[in-house]
BADREN-23197 format. One record per residue (C-alpha): residue number from 1; x negated, y negated, z. Coordinates in Angstrom, 1 decimal. Layout:
N
<nr: NUM&c1: X&c2: Y&c3: Z>
...
// end
This chain:
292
<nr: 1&c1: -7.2&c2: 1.1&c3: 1.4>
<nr: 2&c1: -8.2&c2: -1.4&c3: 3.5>
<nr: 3&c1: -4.7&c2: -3.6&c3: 2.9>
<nr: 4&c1: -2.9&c2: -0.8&c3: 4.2>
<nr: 5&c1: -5.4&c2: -0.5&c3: 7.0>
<nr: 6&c1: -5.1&c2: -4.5&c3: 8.0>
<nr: 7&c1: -1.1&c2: -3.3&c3: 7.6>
<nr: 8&c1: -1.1&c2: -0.6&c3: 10.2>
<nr: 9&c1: -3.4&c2: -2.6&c3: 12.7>
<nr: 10&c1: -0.7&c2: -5.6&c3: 12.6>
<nr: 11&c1: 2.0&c2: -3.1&c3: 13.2>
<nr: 12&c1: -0.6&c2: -0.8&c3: 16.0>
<nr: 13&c1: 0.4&c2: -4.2&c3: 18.7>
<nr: 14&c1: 4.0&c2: -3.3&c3: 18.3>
<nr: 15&c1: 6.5&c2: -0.6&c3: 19.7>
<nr: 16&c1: 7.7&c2: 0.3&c3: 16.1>
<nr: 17&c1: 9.1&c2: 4.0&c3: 17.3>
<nr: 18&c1: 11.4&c2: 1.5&c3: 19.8>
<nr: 19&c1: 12.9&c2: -0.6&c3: 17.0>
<nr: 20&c1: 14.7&c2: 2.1&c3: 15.3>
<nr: 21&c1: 13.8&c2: 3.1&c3: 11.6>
<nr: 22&c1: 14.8&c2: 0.7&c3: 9.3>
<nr: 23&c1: 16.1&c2: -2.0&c3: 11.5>
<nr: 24&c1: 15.9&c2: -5.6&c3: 11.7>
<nr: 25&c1: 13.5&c2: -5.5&c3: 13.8>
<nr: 26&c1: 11.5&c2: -3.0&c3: 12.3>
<nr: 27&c1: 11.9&c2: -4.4&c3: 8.7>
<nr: 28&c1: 10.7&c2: -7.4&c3: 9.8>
<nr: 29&c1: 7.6&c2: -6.8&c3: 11.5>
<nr: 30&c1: 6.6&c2: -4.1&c3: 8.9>
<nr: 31&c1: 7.0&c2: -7.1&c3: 6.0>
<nr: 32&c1: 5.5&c2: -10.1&c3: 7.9>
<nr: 33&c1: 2.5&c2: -7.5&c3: 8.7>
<nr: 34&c1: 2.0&c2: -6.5&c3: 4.9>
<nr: 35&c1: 2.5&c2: -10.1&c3: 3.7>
<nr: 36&c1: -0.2&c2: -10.9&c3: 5.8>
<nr: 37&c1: -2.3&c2: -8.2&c3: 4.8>
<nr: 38&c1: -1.6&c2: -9.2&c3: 0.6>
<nr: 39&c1: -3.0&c2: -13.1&c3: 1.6>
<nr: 40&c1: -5.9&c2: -12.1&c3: 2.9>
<nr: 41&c1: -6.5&c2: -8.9&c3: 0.3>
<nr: 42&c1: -5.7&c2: -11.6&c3: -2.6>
<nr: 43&c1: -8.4&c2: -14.4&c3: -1.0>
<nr: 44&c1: -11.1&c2: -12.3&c3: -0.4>
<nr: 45&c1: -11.2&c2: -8.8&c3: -1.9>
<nr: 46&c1: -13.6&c2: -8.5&c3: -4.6>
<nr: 47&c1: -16.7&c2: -6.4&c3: -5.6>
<nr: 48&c1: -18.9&c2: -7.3&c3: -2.8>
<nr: 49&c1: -21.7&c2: -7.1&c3: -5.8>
<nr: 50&c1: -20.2&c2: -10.4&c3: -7.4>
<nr: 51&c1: -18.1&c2: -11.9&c3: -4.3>
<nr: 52&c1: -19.3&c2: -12.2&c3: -0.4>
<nr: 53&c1: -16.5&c2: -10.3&c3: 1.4>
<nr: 54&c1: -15.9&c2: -10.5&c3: 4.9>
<nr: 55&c1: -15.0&c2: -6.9&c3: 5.4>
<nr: 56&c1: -15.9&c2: -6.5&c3: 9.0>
<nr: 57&c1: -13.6&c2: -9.7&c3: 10.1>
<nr: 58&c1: -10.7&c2: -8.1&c3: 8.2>
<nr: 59&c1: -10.4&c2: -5.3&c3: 10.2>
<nr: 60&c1: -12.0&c2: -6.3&c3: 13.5>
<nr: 61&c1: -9.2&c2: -6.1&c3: 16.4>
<nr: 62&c1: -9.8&c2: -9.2&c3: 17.7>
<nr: 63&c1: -8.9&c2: -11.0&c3: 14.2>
<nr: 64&c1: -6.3&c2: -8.3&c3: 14.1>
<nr: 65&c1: -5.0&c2: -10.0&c3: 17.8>
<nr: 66&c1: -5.3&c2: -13.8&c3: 16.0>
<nr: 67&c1: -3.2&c2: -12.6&c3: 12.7>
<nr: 68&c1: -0.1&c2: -10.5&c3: 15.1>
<nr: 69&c1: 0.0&c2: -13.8&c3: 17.4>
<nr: 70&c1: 1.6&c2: -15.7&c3: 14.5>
<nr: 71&c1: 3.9&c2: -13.1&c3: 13.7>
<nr: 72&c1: 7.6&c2: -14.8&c3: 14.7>
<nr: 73&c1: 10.0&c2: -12.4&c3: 15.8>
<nr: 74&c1: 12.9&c2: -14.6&c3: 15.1>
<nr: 75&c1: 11.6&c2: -16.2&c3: 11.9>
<nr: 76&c1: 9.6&c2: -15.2&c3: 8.7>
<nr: 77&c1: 6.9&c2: -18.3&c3: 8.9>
<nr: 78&c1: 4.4&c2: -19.7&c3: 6.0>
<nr: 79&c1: 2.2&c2: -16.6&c3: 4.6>
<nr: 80&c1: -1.5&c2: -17.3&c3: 4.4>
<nr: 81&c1: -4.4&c2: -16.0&c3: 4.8>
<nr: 82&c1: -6.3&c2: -16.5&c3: 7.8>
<nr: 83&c1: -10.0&c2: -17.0&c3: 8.4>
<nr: 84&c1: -11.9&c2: -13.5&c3: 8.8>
<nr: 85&c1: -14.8&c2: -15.1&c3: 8.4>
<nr: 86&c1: -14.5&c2: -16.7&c3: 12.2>
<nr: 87&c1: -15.1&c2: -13.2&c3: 13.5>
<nr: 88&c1: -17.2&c2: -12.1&c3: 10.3>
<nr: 89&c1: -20.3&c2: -13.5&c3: 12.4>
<nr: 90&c1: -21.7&c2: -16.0&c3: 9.7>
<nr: 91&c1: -19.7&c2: -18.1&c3: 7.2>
<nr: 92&c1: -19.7&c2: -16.9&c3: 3.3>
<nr: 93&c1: -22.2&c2: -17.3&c3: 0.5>
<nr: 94&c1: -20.3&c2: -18.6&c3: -1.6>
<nr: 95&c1: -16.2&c2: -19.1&c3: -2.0>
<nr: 96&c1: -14.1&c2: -18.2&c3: -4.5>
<nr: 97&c1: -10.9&c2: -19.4&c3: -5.8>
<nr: 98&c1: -8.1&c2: -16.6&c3: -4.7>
<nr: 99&c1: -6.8&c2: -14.1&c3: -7.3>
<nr: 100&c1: -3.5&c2: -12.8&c3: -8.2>
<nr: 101&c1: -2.0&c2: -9.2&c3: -8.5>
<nr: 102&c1: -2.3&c2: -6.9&c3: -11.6>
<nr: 103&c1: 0.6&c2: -4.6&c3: -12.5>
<nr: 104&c1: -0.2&c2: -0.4&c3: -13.2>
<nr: 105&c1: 1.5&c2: 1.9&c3: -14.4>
<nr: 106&c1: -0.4&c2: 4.9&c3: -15.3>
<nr: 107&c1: -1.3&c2: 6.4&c3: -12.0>
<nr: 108&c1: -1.4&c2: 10.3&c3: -10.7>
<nr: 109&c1: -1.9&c2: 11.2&c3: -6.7>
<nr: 110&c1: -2.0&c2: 14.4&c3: -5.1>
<nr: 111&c1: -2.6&c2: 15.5&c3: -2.1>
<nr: 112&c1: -4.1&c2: 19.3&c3: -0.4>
<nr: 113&c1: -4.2&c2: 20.7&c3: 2.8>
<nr: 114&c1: -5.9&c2: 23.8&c3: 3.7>
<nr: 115&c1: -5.4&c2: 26.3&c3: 6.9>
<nr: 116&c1: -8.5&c2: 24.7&c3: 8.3>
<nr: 117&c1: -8.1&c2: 21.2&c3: 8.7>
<nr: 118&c1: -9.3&c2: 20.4&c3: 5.6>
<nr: 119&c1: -7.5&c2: 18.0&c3: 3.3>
<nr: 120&c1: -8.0&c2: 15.9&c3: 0.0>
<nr: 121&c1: -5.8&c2: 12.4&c3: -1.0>
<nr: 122&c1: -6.6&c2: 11.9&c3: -4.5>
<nr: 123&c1: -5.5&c2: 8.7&c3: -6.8>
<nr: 124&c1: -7.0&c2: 8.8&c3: -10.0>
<nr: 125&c1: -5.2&c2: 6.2&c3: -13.1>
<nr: 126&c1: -5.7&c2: 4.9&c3: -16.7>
<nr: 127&c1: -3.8&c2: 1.7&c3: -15.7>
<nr: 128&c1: -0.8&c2: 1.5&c3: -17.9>
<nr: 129&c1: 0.9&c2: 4.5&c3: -19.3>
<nr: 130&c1: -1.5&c2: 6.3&c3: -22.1>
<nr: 131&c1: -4.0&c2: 3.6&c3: -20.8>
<nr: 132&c1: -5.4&c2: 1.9&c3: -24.0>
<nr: 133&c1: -4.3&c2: 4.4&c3: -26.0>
<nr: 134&c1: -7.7&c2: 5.4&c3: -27.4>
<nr: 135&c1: -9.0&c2: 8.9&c3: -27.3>
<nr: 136&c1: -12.9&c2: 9.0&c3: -28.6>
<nr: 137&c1: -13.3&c2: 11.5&c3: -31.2>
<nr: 138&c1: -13.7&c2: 15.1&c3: -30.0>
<nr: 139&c1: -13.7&c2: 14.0&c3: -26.2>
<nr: 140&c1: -9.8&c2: 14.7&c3: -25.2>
<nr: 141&c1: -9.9&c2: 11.8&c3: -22.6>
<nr: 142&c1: -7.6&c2: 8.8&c3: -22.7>
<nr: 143&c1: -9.4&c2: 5.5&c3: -22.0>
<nr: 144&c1: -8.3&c2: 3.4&c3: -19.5>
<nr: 145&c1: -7.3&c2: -0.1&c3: -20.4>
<nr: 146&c1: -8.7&c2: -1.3&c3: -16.7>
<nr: 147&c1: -9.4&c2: -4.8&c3: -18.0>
<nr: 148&c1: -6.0&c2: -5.8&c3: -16.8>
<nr: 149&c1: -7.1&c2: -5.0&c3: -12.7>
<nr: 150&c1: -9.3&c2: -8.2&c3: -13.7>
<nr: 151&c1: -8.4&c2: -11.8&c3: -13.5>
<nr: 152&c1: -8.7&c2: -13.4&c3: -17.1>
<nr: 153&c1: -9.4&c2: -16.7&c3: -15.2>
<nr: 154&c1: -13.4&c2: -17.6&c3: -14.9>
<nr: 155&c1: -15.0&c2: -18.5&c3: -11.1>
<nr: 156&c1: -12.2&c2: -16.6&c3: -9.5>
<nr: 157&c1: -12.8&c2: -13.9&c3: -7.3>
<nr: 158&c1: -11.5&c2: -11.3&c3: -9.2>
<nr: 159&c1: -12.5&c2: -12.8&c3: -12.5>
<nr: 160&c1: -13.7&c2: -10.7&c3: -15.0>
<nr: 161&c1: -18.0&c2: -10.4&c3: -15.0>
<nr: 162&c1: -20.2&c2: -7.7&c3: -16.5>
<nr: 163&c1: -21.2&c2: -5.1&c3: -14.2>
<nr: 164&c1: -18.3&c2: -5.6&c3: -12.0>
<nr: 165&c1: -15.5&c2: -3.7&c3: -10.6>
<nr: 166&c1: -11.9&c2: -4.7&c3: -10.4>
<nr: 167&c1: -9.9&c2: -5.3&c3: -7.2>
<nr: 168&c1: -7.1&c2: -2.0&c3: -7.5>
<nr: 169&c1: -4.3&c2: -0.7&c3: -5.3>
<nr: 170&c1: -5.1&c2: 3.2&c3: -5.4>
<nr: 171&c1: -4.5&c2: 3.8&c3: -1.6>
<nr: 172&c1: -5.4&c2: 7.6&c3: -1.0>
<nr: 173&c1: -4.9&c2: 8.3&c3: 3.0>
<nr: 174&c1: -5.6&c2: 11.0&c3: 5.5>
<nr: 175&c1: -4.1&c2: 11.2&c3: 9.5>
<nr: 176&c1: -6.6&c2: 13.2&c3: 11.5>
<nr: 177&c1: -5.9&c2: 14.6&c3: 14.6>
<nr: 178&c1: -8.1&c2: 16.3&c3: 16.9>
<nr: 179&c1: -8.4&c2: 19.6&c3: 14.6>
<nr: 180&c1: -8.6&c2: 18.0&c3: 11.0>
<nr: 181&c1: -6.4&c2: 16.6&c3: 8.7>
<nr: 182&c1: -2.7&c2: 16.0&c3: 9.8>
<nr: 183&c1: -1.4&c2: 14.2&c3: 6.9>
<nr: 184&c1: -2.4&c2: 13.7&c3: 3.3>
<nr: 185&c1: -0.1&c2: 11.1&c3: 1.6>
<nr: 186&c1: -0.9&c2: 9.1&c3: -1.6>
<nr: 187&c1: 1.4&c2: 7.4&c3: -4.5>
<nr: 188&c1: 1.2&c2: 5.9&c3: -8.1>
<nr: 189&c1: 3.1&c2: 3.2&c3: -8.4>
<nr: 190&c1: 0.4&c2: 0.3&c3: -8.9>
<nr: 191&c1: 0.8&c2: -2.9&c3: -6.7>
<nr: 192&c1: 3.9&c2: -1.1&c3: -4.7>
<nr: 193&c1: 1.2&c2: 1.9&c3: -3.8>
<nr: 194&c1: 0.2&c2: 0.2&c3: -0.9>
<nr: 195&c1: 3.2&c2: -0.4&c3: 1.0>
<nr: 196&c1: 4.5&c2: 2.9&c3: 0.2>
<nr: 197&c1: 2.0&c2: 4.4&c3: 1.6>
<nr: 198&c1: 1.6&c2: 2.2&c3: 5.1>
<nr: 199&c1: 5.1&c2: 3.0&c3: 5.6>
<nr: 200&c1: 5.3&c2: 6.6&c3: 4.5>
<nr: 201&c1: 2.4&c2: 6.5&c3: 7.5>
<nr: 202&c1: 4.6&c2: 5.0&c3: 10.4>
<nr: 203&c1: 7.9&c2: 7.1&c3: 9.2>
<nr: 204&c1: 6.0&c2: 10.0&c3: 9.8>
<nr: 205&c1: 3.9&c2: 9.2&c3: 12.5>
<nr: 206&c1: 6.2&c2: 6.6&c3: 14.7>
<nr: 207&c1: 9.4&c2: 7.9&c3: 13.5>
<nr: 208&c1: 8.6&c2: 12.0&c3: 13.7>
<nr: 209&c1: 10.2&c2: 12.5&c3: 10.0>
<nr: 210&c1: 9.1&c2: 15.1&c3: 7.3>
<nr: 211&c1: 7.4&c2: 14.2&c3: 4.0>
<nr: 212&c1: 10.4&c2: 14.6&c3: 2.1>
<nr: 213&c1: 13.0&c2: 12.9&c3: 4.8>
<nr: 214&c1: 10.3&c2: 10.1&c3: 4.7>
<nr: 215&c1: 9.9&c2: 9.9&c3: 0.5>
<nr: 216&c1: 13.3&c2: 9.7&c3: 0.5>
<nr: 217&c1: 14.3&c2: 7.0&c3: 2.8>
<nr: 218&c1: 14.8&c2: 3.6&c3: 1.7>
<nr: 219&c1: 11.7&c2: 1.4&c3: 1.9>
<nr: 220&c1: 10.7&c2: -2.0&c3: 1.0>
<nr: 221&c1: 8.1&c2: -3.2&c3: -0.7>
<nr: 222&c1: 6.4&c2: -7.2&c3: -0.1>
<nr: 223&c1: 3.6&c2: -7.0&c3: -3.2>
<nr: 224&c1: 5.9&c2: -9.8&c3: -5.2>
<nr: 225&c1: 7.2&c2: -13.2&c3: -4.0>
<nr: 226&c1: 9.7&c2: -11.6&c3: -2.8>
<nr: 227&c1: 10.2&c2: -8.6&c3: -0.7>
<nr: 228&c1: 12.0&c2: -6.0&c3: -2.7>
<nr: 229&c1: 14.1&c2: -4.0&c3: -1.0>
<nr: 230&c1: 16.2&c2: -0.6&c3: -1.5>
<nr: 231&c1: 20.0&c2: -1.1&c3: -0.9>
<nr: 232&c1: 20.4&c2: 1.9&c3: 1.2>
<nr: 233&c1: 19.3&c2: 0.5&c3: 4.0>
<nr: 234&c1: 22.7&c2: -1.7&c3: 4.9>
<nr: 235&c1: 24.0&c2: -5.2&c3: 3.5>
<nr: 236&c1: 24.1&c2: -5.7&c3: 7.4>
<nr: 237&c1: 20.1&c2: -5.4&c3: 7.7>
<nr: 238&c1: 19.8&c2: -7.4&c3: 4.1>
<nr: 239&c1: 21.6&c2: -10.5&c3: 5.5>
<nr: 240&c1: 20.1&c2: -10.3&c3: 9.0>
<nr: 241&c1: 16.6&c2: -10.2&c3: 7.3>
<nr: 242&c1: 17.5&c2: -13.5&c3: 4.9>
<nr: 243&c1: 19.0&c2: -15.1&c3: 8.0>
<nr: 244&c1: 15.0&c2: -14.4&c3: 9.1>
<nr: 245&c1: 13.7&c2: -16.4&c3: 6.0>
<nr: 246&c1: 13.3&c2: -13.2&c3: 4.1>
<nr: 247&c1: 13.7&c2: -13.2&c3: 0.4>
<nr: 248&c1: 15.1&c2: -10.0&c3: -0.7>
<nr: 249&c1: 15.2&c2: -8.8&c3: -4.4>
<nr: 250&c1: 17.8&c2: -5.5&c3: -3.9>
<nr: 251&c1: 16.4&c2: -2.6&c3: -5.7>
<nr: 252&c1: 19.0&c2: -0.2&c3: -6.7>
<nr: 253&c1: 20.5&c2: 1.9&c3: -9.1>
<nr: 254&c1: 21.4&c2: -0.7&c3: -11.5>
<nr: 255&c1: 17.4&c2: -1.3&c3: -12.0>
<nr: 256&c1: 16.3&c2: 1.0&c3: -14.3>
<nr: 257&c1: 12.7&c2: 1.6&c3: -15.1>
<nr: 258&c1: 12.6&c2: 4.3&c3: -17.2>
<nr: 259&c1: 9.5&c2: 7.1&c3: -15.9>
<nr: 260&c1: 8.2&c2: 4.9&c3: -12.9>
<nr: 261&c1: 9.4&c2: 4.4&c3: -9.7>
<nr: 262&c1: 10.6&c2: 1.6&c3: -8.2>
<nr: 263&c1: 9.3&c2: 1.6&c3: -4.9>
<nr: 264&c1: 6.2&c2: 3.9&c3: -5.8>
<nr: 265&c1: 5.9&c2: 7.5&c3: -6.5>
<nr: 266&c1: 4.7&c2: 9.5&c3: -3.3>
<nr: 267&c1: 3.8&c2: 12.5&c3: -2.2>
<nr: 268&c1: 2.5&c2: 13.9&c3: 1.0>
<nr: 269&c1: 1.6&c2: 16.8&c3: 3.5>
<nr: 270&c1: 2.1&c2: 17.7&c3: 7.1>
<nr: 271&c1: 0.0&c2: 20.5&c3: 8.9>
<nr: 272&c1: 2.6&c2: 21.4&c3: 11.7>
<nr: 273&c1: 0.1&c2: 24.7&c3: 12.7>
<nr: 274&c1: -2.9&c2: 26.4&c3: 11.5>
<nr: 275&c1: 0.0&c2: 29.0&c3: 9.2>
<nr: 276&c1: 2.7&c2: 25.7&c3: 8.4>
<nr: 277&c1: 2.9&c2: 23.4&c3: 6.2>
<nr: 278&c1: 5.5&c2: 20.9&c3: 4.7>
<nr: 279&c1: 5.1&c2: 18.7&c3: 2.3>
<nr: 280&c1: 7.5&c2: 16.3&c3: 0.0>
<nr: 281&c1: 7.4&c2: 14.7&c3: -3.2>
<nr: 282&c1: 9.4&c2: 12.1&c3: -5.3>
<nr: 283&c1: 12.7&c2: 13.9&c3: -5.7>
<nr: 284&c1: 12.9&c2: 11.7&c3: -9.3>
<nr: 285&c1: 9.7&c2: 11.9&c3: -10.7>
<nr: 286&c1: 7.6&c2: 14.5&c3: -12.7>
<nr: 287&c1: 6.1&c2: 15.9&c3: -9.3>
<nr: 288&c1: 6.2&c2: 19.1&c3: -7.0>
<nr: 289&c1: 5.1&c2: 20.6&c3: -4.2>
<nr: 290&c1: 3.3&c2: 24.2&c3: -3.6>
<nr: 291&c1: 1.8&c2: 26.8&c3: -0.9>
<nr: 292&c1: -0.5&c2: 29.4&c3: -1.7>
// end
């Protein structure tokens, strides 16, 4: 959650509605902004039981203002994290080496809206698919194989310690407005849940588009070394974004991965009025939408 919110703050300084959805210019700020987000979320996210995490300096706008200052417009520059900690107030406890991602892919979302204002984003996972593949005796409930959220390597800051909890990517979101919940959106999809869900965000909210429209438009995603990126959305845009310095892995139909998606699995609601709601779901995967 709070990648996607340093995400959305990067991309709050700019005039994203302006840009056009899925341009250049657009494509490029919303990937510089999420890459920045991953440095940081990989350098200092941790239990704050086992690790000293600066999670005020993360989000504070003036570190915020310091992090969009070095985005280029013209040119993708070197991605690192920053220093939170300067506007943190104090310096850390202790530091950590930096940690690297961990891949899911047994994750269910869904999302409710009721008529007033009310509205629930729920992620819940095992991991990988069937988790570990254990079921205790009588009990009915796959065990998770969660281990894997962990980093193997010791003194890290996601290394693996007794008592503590893994860094994840579940990324459950809510849009209020001034009479409740607006938007529920959500995804399984592990390490791509967090960009799909920061750009589901601005489609909807910057770009005026359904849930569906906004599932189904090509995204990217920046959770890899490099920035994978659906086809659809011109070899024009792909080339103007490498001419940038961006490294593009094209996503298409000729990858395959058989009962996951490949740029996370979404769903979401809009409450247009108190009586209306529309909602959208990933057209290829086991999901669907319903009123009552």
């Amino acid at each position: 959650g709070l990648t996607s919110a340093m995400t959305l703050k990067l991309l709050n300084g700019f005039d994203i509605g302006s840009m056009g959805h899925n341009s250049v210019e657009m494509l490029h700020a919303f990937i510089y902004a999420a890459r920045l987000a991953y440095a940081d979320r990989f350098e200092y996210m941790a239990d704050p039981e086992f690790a000293d995490v600066p999670w005020k300096g993360m989000v504070s706008d003036a570190y915020t203002d310091i992090r969009r200052a070095g985005i280029d417009a013209s040119t993708l520059g070197g991605i690192a994290p920053g220093d939170p900690w300067a506007l943190e107030g104090r310096r850390p406890t202790e530091i950590l080496e930096s940690s690297a991602p961990a891949l899911d892919r047994g994750t269910t979302h869904l999302c409710v809206i009721d008529g007033e204002g009310n509205g629930v984003s729920l992620t819940n996972t095992v991991m990988s698919g069937f988790g570990s593949g254990i079921i205790p005796k009588g009990s009915g409930v796959v065990m998770n194989n969660g281990m894997m959220w962990y980093d193997p390597v010791p003194g890290r800051v996601n290394s693996i310690m007794p008592g503590k909890f893994p860094l994840n990517n579940m990324t459950p979101a809510l849009v209020l407005d001034d009479r409740g919940v607006k938007i529920a959106v959500g995804a399984s999809g592990g390490r791509r849940i967090t960009n799909c869900v920061t750009q589901l965000i601005v489609k909807m909210v910057d770009f005026g588009m359904g849930p569906q429209e906004s599932i189904d438009s090509p995204r990217a995603d920046c959770s890899l070394p490099a920035t994978s990126i659906d086809p659809r959305v011109g070899s024009d845009v792909m080339a103007a974004l490498e001419a940038k310095g961006h490294r593009l892995q094209a996503i298409g139909n000729e990858y395959v991965q058989t009962g996951f998606a490949s740029f996370a699995s979404p769903v979401a609601i809009i409450r247009d009025s108190e009586e209306s709601f529309v909602a959208g779901v990933d057209t290829f995967h086991s999901a669907h939408a319903q009123g009552l």
